[in-house]
C-alpha positions in Angstrom: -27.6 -25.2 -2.0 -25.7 -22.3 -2.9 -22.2 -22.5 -4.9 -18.7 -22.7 -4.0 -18.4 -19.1 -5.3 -21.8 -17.6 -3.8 -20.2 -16.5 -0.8 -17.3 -14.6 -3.0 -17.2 -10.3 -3.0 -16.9 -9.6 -6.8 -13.5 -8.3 -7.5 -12.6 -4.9 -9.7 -9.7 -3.4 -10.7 -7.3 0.1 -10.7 -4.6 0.9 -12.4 -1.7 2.8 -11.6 0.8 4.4 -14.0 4.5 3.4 -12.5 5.5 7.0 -13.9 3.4 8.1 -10.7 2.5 5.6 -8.3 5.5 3.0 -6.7 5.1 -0.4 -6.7 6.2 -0.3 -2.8 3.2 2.4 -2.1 1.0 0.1 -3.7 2.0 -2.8 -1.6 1.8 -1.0 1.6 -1.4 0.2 0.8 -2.8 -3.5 0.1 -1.4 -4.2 3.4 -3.0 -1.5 5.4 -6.4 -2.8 4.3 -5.9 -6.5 4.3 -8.6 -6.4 7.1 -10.7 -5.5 4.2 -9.3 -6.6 0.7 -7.4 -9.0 -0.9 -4.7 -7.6 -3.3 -3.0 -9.2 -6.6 -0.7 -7.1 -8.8 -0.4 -7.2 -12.5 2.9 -5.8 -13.0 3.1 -4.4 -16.8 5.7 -2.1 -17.9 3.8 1.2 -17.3 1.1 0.3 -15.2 -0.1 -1.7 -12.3 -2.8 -3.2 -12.4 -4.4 -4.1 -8.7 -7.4 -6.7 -8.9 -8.7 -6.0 -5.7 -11.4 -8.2 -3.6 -13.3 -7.5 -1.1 -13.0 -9.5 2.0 -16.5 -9.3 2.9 -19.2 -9.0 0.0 -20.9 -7.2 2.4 -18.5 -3.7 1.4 -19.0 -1.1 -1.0 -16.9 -1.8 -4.1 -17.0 2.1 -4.4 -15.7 3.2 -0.9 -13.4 0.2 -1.0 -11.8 1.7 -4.2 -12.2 5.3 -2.6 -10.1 4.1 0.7 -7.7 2.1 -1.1 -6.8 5.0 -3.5 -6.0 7.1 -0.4 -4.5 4.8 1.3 -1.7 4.8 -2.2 -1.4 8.5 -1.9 -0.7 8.4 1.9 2.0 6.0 1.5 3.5 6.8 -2.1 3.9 10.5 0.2 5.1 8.6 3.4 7.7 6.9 0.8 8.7 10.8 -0.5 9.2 11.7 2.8 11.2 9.3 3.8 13.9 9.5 0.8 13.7 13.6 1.7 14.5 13.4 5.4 17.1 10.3 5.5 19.8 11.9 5.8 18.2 14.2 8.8 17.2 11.2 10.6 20.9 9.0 9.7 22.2 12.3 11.1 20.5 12.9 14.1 20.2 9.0 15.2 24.1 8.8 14.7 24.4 11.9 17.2 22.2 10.4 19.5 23.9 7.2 19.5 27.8 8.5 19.6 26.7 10.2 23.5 25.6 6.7 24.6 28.3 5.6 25.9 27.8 2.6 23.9 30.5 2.9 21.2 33.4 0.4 21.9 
């Protein structure tokens, strides 16, 4: 009879300085591959800390960590992008929206 943990992917951890990588990046990226992993942060002062588990002990711990750490760039740029063009998109949704018609 095999344990209650048997069936458990071994977790692993990477940090993240805060001085580089947003705690809102981080989180999006755990969401993107919740298919995949389970997240939990440990929030320090400088760093977070991401204990990550696999889903299925049948992934790589290697890739997993490989995908994840894109996926933090990907959205810790997605997050740039967005503060550098909101006032370009505010802009050209509140033209869009004053020739509607719609206005009272």
């Amino acid at each position: 009879m095999q344990s209650p943990d048997a069936d458990k992917a071994t977790s692993f951890d990477v940090a993240f300085p805060l001085a580089v990588y947003s705690l809102d990046a981080l989180k999006r990226a755990a969401y993107a591959m919740m298919h995949r992993i389970s997240v939990k942060f440990d929030i320090s002062n400088e760093h977070v800390r991401c204990i990550i588990t696999p889903v299925s002990d049948k992934e790589d711990a290697a890739r997993l960590e490989r995908d994840f750490l894109r996926e933090v760039i990907d959205h810790d740029l997605r997050i740039s992008i967005e503060a550098q063009t909101e006032q370009t998109r505010t802009a050209i949704l509140g033209l869009t929206f004053s020739r509607t018609g719609l206005q009272g």
